[in-house]
N, C-alpha and C positions, 0 to 999 in steps of 0.2 A: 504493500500500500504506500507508503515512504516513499518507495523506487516511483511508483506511478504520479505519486504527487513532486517530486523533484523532475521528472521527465516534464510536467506540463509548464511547472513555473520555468525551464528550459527554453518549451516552445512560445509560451508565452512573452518572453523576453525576443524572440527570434520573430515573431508577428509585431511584436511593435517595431521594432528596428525595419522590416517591411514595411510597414503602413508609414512610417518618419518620411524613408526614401521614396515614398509614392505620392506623399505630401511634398516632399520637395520637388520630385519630376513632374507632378504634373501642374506646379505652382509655377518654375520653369519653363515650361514649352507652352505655357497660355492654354494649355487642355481643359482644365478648369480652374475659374477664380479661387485666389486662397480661400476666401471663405467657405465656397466649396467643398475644395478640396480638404480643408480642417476638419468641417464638418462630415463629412463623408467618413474620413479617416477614423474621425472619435467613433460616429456611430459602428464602424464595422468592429473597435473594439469593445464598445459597449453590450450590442448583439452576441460577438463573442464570449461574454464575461470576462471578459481582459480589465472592462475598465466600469468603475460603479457610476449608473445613472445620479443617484444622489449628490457625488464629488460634481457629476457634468453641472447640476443644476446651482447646485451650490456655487460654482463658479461665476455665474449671471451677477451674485449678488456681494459679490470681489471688493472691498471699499479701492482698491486703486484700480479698478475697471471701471466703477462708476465716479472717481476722480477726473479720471482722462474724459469722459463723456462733460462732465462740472465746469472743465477748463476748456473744452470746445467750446461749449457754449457760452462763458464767458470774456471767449477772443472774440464769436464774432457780436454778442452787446458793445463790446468798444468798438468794433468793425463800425457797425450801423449809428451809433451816436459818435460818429469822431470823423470829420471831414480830415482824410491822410490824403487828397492831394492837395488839400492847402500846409497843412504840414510839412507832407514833402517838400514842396516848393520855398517856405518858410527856409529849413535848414538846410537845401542844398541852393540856396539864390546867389548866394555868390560864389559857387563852385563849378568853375570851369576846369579847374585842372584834376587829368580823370585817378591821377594817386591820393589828390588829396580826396576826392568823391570815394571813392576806394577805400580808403581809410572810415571814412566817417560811415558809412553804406554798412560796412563789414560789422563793423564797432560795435554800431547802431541794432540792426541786425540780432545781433548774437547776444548782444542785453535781452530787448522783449522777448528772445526765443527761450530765454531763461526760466519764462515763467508763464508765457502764453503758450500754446500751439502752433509750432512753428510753418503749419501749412498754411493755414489764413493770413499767415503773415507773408510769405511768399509769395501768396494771390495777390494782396492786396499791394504791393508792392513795382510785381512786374510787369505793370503798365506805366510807372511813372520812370523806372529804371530806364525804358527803351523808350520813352520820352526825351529823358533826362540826354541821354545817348546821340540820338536824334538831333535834337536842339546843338550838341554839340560837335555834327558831325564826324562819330564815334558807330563802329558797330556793336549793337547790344550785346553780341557774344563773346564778348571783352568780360563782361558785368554778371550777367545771368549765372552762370553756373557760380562766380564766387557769392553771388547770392543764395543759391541753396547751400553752398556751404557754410558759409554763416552761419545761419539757420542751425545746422545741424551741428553745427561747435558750438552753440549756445546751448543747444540740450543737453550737452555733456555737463552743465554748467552743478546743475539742482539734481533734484530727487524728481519734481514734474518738469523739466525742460523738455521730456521727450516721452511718450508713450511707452519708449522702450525701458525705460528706466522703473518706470510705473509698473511694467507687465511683472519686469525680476521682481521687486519690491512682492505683491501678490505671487509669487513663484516661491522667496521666502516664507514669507506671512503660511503659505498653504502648507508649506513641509515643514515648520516648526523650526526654520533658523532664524536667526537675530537678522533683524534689519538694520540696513544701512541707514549712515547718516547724513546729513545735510553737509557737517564738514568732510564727510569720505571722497563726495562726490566734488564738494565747493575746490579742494585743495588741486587735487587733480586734475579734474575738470576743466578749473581755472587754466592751470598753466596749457595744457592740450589744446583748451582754445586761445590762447592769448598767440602761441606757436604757429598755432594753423592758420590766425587771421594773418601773424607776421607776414606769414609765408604768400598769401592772397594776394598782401597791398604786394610786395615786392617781385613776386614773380607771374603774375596774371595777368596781366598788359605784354609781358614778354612772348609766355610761353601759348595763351589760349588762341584760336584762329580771329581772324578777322569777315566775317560771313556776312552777305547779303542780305538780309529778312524780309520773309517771303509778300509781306506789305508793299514793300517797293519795289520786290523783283515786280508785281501785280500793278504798280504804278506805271512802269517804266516799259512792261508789258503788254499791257490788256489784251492783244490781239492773239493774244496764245492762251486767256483765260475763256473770254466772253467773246462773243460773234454778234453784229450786229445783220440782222436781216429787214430789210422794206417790204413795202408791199406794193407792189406796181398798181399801178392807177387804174387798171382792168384784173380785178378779181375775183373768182369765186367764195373764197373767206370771208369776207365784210357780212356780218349781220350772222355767223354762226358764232357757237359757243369753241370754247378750244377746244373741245373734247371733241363736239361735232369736225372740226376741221381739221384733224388726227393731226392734232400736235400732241397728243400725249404717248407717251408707250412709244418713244421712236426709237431706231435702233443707232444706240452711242452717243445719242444729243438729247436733251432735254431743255423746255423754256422755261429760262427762270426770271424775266422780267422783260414789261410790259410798259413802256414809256408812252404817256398819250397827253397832249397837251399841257408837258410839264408836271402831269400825274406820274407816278411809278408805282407800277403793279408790281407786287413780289410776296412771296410767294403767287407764282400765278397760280389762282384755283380753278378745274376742270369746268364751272359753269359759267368763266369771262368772256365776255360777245365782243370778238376781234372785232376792231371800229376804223372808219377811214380814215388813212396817216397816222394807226400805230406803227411804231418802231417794237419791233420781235427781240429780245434777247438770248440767244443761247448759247450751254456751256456743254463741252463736250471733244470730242474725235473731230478736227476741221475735216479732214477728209470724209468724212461722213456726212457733216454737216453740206458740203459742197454738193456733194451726188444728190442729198434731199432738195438745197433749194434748187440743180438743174431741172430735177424731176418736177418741178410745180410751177406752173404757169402765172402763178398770181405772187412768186417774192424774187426778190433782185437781192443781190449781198452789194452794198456798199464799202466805198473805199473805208481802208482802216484806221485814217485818220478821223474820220465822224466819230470813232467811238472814246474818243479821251473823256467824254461827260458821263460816261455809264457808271453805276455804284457811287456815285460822287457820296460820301455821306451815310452809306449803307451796306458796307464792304469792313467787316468785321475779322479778327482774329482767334481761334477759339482752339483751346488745347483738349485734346484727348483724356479724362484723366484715370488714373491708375486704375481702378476701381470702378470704371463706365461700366454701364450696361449695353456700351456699343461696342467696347472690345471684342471682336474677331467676329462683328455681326457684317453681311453686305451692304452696303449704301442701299441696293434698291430695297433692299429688306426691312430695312430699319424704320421703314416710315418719317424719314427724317426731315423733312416737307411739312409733315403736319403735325409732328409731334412741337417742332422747334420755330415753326414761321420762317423757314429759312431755308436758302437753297445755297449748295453746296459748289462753288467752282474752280477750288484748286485742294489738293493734298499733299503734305510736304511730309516726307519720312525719311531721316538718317541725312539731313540736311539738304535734301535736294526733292524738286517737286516731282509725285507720281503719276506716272504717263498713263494712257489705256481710258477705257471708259471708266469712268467714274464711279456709275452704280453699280459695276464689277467689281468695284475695291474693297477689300475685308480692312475695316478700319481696327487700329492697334490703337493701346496706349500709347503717349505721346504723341501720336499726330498733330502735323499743325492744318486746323482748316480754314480755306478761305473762305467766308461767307457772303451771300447776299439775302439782306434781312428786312424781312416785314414789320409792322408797328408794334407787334408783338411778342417779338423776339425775348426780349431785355424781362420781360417779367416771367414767360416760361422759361427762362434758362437759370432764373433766380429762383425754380421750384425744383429744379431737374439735378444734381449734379456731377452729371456725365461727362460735363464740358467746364474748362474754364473757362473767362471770356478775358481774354488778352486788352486786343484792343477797342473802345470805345468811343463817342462820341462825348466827352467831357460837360456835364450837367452842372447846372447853379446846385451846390450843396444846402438841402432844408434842413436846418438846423431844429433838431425834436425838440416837441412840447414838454415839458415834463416839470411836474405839479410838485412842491414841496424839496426842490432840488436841495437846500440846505441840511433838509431834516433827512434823509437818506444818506448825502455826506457824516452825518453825525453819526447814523447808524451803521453804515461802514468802518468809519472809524473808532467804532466802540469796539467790532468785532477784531478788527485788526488789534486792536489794544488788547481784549482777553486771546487774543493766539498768543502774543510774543508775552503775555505771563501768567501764562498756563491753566486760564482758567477752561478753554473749549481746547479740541486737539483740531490739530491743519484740518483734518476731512470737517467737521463739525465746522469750522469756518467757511469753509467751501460752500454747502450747503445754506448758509444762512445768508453769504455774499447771492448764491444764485435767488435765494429766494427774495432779498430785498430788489436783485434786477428786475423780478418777475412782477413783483408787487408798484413798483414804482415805475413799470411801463417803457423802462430800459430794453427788456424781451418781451415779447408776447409768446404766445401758445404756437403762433405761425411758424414762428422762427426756427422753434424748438422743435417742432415734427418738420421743417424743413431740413434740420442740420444731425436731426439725428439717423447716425449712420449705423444700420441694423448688422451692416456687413464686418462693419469692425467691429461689433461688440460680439458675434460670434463666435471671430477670428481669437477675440481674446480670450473668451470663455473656453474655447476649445486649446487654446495654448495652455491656460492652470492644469485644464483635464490630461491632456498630454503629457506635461511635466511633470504631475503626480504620477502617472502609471507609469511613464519612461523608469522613474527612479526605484517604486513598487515593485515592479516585477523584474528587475536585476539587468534589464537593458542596459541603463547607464554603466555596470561594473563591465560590461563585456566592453562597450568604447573603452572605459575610461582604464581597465586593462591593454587595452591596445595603442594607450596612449603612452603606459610606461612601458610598456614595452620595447616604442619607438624611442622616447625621450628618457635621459638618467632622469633614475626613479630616485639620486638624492639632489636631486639639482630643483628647485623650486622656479628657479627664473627661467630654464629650457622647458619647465611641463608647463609653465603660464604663457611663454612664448607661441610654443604649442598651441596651447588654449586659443591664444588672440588671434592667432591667423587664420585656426578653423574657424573663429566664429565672423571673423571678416569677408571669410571666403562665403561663408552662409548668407551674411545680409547682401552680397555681391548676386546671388543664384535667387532667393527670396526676400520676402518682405524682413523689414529690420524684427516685428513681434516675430515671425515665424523663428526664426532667425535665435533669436533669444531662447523663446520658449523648446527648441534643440539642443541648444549649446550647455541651458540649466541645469537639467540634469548630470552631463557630462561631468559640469564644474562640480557638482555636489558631491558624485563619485569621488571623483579626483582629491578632492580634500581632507574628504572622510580616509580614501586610503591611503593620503599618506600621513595622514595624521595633525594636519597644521589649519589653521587659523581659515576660513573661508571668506573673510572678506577681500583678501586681494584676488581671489581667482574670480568672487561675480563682480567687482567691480572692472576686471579684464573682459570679462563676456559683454558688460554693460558698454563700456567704450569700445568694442570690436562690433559690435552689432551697428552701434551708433554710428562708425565710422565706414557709411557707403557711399565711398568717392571714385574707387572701382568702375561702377558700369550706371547707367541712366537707371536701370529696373529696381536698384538697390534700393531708393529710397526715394516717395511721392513725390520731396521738391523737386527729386533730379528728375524725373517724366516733364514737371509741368515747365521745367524751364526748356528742355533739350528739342522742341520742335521750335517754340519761338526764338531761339538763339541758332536755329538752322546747325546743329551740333552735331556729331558723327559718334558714335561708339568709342572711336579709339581720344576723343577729345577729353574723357574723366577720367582715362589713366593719369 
């Protein structure tokens, strides 16, 4: 009986080290989303008995899971009550020179990433940076990427800089180790990023490319995006709908705008009644488009100087993001016309624009899209987020109403007063900050089921589950034997070295929580057999995770910056 019961906790160890590397591959090759594929994983251990539904559920209710959720929502309440391009412009007005912008960007950066959510910050962010650029005839791919790096040397900073940090923390708490502390993380932290930004101001202007973005390739272009077609003065068209006059459903070309006496149609919808002296737009295969208008009696293609006034104003830039529900869907498939008000006429991947028909194209994270956008756009894409929206048409800032603004300041600051002496603990402050937001009409209820993200809290949930049963059923000793095996088992600095580069190599292949929530267990083995101190091995996982400068997939900000900055794969080496 013994024999049967050491055979199963055996295989049981050998099924999770399976299901690990099935969550990494298929989290890798875009098979399916992490969350997914997390969940996928847990459930087949759960079903199995490998791993206790209770632990999974339990995990939902994680106080640094629903931290990281506290602290989203309170980056973007200052998002939404805090005009950041008057800001921006404020402290960068008299910054022409791009080291000294550099300097202060980076600096800047890596403080609020301290303590907010370092992605909202990057949103918010990188449309002023490639302003900022712009205005100075500068390419933003000088700037972008050291802006997500920023970002992610600021999270190294605290205990909440970074989700990742958050997830170990809950990773401890759930296996009964001591948790780390605010100066574990401050001291080190500190210096890692003070190093990394040195490194940014001083060799990033050197070392990054100099790129095109795809805005002004589109400026300086048009006649490779958009087509303009007439309508001869004798035609059958005039007085049908477009549907009726098979402009929809063509093969390689589609119309996405409809110019009529200074009107602009866009999204064209199926039931618009072509009128005399529209101007037709479409985007598309020009070789295609040519054979359609020989083949029809009633449109003439104009020269392609007429078209410099097309999109004037409605020619948009929008990032793919990590986490879309459009990753590896087809254009035509996606509904993406009606879902967004918006028609799609260029894609830019791996720094250069994608040829072929359009609605043929399986869209990836990071894409960068061109768009052409209807009245509607700007508020489905502020319900949706699949997309980031890059660039804008820059709007008067309305400064919120907001009733009793003294007496909320006071209540915040009482709260702040009982953290720092010890009357409430951080999470208990959290909470009571989100709830005075709520109350005083900083957030609404909108906001909050806008921004909350169902995928990451899975993601996390199922990482606690994972990292308890990894450790449970003896998987971690089988790594974390093969770890001393390779590395002297009395050298502490060769078995952390060890450590940091597997877990570097991990947020490089996966998500930075994936990433962690892998490497945890390892670390726990690892310390438990040699018998020393665990804090410096998860504070190595904690900064090897954090540390995805490696590849674009590594980590959200590098997706959202790497199509607007027109960026290549081998450019985050």
């Amino acid at each position: 009986m013994e024999f049967i019961t050491h055979i199963k906790e055996y295989l049981d160890a050998y099924i999770i080290l399976a299901v690990v590397v099935g969550i990494i591959w298929t989290t890798f090759t875009d098979i399916l989303s992490p969350s997914n594929s997390f969940l996928l994983g847990t459930l087949i251990l759960i079903i199995g008995g490998i791993a206790d539904m209770h632990i999974f559920l339990m995990s939902f209710s994680n106080a640094q899971v629903i931290t990281i959720f506290i602290l989203i929502l309170i980056t973007v309440a200052i998002r939404r009550n805090t005009n950041v391009d008057a800001l921006f412009d404020r402290f960068f007005k008299n910054d022409s020179n791009p080291n000294k912008f550099m300097m202060k960007m980076t600096v800047s950066v890596a403080f609020f990433s301290s303590f907010l959510n370092n992605t909202p910050i990057v949103a918010m962010l990188m449309n002023n940076v490639q302003r900022w650029a712009g205005q100075n005839n500068m390419s933003p791919s000088k700037f972008l990427i050291p802006l997500s790096y920023a970002a992610m040397l600021g999270g190294m900073i605290t205990v909440i800089g970074t989700s990742t940090n958050l997830v170990l923390m809950g990773l401890l708490s759930s296996n009964g180790e001591s948790l780390l502390n605010y100066m574990d993380f401050l001291v080190v932290g500190g210096s890692v990023c003070a190093a990394g930004i040195l490194y940014l101001i001083v060799f990033s202007m050197r070392v990054l490319p100099e790129r095109t973005i795809a805005l002004k390739q589109f400026t300086e272009n048009r006649g490779q995006y958009i087509h303009e077609v007439e309508l001869k003065s004798e035609n059958n068209l005039v007085g049908k709908t477009v549907l009726e006059a098979g402009l929809k459903n063509l093969k390689g070309i589609y119309l996405v705008e409809i110019s009529r006496n200074g009107e602009v149609l866009t999204p064209v919808e199926p039931q618009v009644i072509i009128e005399k002296g529209d101007h037709l737009y479409f985007a598309g295969d020009t070789e295609q488009l040519v054979k359609y208008v020989e083949s029809q009696d009633g449109l003439i293609l104009p020269s392609q100087e007429k078209l410099q006034n097309v999109g004037q104003g409605n020619i948009v830039e929008v990032v793919v993001a990590a986490n879309s529900k459009l990753n590896g869907s087809m254009v035509k498939d996606s509904l993406f016309r009606q879902q967004y008000d918006a028609s799609i006429i260029g894609i830019h991947r791996n720094g250069e624009r994608v040829s072929g028909k359009i609605g043929y194209v399986r869209l990836k994270s990071g894409d960068l899209l061109l768009l052409l956008t209807g009245n509607d756009f700007e508020n489905r894409i502020e319900q949706d987020k699949s997309l980031y929206l890059m660039s804008q048409i820059r709007k008067a800032w309305k400064k919120p109403t907001i009733k009793n603004k003294n007496f909320y300041y006071l209540l915040q600051a009482i709260t702040v007063l009982a953290l720092l002496t010890g009357f409430v603990d951080f999470f208990l402050s959290l909470v009571i900050s989100l709830f005075l937001l709520v109350w005083f009409k900083y957030l609404n209820i909108d906001s909050i089921k806008r921004n909350f993200n169902f995928d990451l809290l899975i993601v996390l949930a199922c990482s606690l589950t994972l990292g308890k049963v990894f450790i449970e059923t003896g998987a971690a000793d089988l790594v974390s034997d093969l770890f001393l095996n390779i590395m002297p088992r009395d050298s502490v600095k060769f078995v952390l070295t060890g450590l940091f580069v597997f877990t570097v190599l991990l947020t490089s292949l996966v998500t930075n929580i994936a990433a962690v929530s892998i490497a945890f267990p390892v670390a726990y083995a690892l310390c438990h057999h040699m018998n020393v101190d665990g804090g410096a091995f998860y504070l190595t996982i904690a900064f090897g995770a954090s540390a995805a400068f490696l590849t674009p997939m590594g980590y959200q900000t590098n997706m959202m910056v790497y199509g607007p900055g027109g960026y290549k794969g081998a450019d985050f080496l």
